[in-house]
Backbone as a chain_set.jsonl record, in Angstrom:
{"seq": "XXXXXXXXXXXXXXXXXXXXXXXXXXXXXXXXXXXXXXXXXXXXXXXXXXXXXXXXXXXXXXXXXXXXXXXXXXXXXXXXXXXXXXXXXXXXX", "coords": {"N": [[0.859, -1.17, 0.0], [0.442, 2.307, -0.845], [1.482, 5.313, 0.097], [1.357, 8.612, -0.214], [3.335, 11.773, 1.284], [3.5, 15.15, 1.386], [5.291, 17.94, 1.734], [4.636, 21.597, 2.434], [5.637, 25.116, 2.641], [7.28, 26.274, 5.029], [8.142, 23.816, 6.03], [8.678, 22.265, 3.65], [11.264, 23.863, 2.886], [12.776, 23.602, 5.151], [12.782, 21.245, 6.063], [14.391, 20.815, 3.266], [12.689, 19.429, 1.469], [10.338, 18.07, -0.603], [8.338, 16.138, 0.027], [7.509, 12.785, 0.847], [7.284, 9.323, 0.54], [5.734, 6.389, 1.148], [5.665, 3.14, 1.771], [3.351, 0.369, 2.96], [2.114, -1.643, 4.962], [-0.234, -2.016, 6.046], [-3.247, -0.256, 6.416], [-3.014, 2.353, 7.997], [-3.251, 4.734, 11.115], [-3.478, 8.398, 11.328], [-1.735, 9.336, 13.348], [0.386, 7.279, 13.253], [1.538, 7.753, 11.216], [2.337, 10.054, 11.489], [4.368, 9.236, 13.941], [6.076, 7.839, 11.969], [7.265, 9.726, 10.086], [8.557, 11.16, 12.063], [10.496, 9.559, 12.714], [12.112, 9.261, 10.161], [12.828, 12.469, 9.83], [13.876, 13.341, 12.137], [12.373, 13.975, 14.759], [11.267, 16.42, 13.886], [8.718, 16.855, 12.917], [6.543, 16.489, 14.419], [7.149, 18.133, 16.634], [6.728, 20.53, 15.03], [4.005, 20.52, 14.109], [2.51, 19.676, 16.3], [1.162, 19.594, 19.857], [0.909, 19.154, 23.098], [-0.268, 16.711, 22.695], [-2.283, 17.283, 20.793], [-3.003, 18.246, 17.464], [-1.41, 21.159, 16.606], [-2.671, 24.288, 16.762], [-3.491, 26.547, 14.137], [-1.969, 24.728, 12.294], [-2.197, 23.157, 9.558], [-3.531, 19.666, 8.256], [-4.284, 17.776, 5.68], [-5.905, 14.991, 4.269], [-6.098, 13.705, 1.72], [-7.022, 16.289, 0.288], [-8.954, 17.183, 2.343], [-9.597, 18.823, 5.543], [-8.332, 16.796, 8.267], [-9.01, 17.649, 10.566], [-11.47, 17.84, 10.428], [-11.941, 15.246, 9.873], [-11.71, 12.719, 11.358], [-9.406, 13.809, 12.855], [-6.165, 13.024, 14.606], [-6.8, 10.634, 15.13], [-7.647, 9.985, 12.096], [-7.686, 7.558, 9.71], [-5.428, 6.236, 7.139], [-5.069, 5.221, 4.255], [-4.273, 2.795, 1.707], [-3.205, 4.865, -1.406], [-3.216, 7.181, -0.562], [-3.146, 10.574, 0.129], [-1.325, 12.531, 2.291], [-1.066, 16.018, 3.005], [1.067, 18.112, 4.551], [0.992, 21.615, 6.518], [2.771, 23.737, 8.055], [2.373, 25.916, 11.176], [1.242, 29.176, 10.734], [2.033, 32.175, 10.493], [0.654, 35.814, 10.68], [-0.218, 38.489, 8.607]], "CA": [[0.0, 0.0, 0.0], [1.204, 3.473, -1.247], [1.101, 6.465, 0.638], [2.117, 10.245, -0.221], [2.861, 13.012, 1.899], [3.912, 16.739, 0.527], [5.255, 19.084, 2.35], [4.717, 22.972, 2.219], [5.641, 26.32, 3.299], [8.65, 25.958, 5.276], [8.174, 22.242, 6.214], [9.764, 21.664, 2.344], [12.479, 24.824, 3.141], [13.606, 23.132, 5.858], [13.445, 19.536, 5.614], [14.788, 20.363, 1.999], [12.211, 17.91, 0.549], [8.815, 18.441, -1.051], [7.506, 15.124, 0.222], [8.33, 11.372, 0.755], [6.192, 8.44, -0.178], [5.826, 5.072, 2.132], [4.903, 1.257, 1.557], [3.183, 0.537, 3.907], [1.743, -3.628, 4.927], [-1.68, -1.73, 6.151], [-4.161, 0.881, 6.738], [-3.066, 2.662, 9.8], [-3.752, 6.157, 11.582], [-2.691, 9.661, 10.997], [-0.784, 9.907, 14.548], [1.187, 6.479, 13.7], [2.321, 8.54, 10.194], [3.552, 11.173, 12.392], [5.473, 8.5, 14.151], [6.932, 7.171, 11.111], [7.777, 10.652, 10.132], [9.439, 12.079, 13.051], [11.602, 8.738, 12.621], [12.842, 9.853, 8.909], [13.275, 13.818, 9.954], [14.588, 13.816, 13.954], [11.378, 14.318, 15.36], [10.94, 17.639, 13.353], [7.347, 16.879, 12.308], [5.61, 16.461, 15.633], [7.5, 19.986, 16.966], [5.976, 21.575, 14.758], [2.909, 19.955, 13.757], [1.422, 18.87, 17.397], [1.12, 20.272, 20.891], [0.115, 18.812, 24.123], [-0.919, 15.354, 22.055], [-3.477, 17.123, 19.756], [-2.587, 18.98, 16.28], [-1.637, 22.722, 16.983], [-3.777, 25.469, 16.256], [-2.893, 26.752, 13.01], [-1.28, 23.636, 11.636], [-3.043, 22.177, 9.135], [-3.19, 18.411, 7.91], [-5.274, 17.663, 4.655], [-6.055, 13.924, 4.035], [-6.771, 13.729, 0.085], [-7.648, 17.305, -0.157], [-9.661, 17.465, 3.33], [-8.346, 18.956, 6.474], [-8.069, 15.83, 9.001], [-9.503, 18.304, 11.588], [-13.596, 17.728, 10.01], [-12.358, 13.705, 9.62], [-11.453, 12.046, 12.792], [-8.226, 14.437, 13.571], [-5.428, 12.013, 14.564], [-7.731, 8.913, 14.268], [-7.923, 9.024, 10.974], [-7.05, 6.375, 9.164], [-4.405, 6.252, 6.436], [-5.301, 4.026, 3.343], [-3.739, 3.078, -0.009], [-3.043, 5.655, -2.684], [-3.88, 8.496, 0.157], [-2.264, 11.558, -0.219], [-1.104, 13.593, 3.416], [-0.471, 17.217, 3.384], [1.559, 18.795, 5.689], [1.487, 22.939, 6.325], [3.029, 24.346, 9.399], [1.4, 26.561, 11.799], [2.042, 30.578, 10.214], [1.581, 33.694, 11.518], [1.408, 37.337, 9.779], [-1.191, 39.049, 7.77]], "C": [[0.899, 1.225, 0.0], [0.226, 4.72, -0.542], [1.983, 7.714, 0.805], [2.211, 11.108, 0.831], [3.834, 13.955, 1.374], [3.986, 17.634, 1.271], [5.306, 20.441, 2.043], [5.413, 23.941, 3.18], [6.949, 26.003, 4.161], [8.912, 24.692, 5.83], [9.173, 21.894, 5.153], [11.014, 22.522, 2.521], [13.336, 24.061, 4.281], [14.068, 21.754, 6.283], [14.324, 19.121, 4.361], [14.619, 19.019, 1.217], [10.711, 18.116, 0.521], [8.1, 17.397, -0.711], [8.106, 13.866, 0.636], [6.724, 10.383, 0.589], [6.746, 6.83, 0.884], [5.308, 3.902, 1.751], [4.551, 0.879, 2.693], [2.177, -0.866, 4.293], [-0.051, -3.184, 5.272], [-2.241, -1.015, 6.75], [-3.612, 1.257, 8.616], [-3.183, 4.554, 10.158], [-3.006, 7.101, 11.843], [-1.353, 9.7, 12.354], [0.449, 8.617, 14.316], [2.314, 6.392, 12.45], [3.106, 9.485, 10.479], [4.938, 10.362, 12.908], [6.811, 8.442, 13.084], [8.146, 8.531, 10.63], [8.772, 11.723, 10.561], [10.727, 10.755, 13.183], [12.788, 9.204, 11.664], [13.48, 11.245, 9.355], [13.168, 13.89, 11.515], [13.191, 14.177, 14.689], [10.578, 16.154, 14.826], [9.287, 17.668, 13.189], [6.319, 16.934, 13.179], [6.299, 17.89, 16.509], [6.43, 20.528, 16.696], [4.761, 21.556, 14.529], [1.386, 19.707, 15.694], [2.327, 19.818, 19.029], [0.198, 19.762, 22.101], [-0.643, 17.136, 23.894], [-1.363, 15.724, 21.155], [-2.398, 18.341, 18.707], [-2.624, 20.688, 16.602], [-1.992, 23.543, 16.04], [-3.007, 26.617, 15.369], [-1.71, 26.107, 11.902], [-2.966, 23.119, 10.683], [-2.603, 20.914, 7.899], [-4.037, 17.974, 6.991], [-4.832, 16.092, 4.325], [-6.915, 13.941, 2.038], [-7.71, 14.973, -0.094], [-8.797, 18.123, 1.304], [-9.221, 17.463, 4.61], [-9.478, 17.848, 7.651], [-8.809, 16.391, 10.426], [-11.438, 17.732, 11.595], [-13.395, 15.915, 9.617], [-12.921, 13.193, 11.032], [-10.016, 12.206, 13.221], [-6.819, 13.244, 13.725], [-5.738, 10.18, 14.609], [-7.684, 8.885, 12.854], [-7.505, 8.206, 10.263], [-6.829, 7.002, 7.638], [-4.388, 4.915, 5.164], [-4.603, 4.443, 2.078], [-4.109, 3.996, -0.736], [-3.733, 7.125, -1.867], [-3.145, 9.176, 0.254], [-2.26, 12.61, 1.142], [-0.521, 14.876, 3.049], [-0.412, 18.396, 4.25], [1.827, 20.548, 5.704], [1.468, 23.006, 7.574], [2.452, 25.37, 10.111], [1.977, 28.194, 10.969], [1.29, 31.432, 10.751], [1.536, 34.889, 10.25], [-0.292, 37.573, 9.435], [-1.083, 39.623, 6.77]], "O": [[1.929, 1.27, 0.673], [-0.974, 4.994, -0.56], [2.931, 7.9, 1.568], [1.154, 11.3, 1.432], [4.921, 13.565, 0.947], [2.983, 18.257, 1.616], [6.182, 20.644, 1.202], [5.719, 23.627, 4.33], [7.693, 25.231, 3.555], [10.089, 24.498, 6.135], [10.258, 21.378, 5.419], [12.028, 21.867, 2.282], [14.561, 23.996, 4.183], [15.143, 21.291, 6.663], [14.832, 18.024, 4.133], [15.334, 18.155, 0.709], [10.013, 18.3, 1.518], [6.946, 17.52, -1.122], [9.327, 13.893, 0.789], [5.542, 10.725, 0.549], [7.882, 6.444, 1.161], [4.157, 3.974, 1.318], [5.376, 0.995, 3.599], [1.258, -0.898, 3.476], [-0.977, -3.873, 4.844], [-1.848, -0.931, 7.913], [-3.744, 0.763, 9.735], [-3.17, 5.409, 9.273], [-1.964, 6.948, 12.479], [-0.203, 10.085, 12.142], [1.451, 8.735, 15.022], [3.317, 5.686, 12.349], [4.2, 9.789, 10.002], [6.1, 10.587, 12.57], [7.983, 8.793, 13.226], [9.372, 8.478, 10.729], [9.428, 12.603, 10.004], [11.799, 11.031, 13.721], [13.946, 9.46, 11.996], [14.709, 11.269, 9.278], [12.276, 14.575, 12.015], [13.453, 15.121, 15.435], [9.653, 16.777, 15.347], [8.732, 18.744, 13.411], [5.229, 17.38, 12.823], [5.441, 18.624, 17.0], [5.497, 20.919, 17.398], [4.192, 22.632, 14.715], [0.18, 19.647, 15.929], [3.424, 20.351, 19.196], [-1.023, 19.913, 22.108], [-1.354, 16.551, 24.711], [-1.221, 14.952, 20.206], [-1.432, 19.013, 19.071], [-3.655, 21.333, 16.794], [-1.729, 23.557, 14.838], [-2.144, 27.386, 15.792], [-0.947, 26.639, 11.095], [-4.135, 22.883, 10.989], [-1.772, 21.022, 6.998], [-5.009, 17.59, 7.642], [-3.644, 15.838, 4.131], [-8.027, 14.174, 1.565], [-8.869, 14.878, -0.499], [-9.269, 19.26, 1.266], [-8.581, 16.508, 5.05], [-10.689, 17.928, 7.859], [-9.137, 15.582, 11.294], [-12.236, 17.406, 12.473], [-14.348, 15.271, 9.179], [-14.025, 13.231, 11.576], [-9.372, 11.306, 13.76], [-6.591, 12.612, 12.694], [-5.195, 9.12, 14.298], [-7.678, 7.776, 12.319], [-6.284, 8.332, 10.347], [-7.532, 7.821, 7.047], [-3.75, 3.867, 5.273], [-4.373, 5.527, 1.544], [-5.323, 4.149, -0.875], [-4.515, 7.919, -2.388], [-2.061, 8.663, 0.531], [-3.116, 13.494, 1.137], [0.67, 14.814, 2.744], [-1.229, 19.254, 4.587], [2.76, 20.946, 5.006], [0.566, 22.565, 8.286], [1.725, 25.944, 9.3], [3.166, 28.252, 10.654], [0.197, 31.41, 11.315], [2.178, 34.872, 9.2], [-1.268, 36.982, 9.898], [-2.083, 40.038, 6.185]]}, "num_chains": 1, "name": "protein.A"}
């Protein structure tokens, strides 16, 4: 099972990498992609991404186009040919 994730905004600036792609033996849940994640890049991805356990406020996590927040947040589940994208929390106006 194939699974994308794409990073933006300074996630790709500073990991110097627009994404990575996983094989993966079976369907499993957004928080155990973080895992895998913070394995590949030093724990970088849960820094910035998560706070206190839950996803910090102004991070957002889009599961095939839909932010993970209106699924089932770090429950959701992670299936073949599903596409994660990662944007870091930003500030400004």
């Amino acid at each position: 099972m194939s699974v994308k994730v794409k990073f933006y905004s300074l996630f790709r600036l500073n990991l110097k990498s627009s994404g990575t792609e996983y094989e993966l033996d079976q369907t499993i849940k957004l928080k155990e992609l973080i895992k895998k994640l913070d394995n590949d890049f030093a724990g970088y991805i849960s820094k910035k991404l998560m706070e206190s356990g839950q996803i910090r406020p102004g991070s957002i996590i889009l599961l095939n186009g839909k932010n993970v927040l209106h699924i089932n947040s770090l429950e959701t589940e992670i299936k073949d040919g599903d596409v994660v994208t990662l944007f870091p929390p930003s500030a400004g106006g």
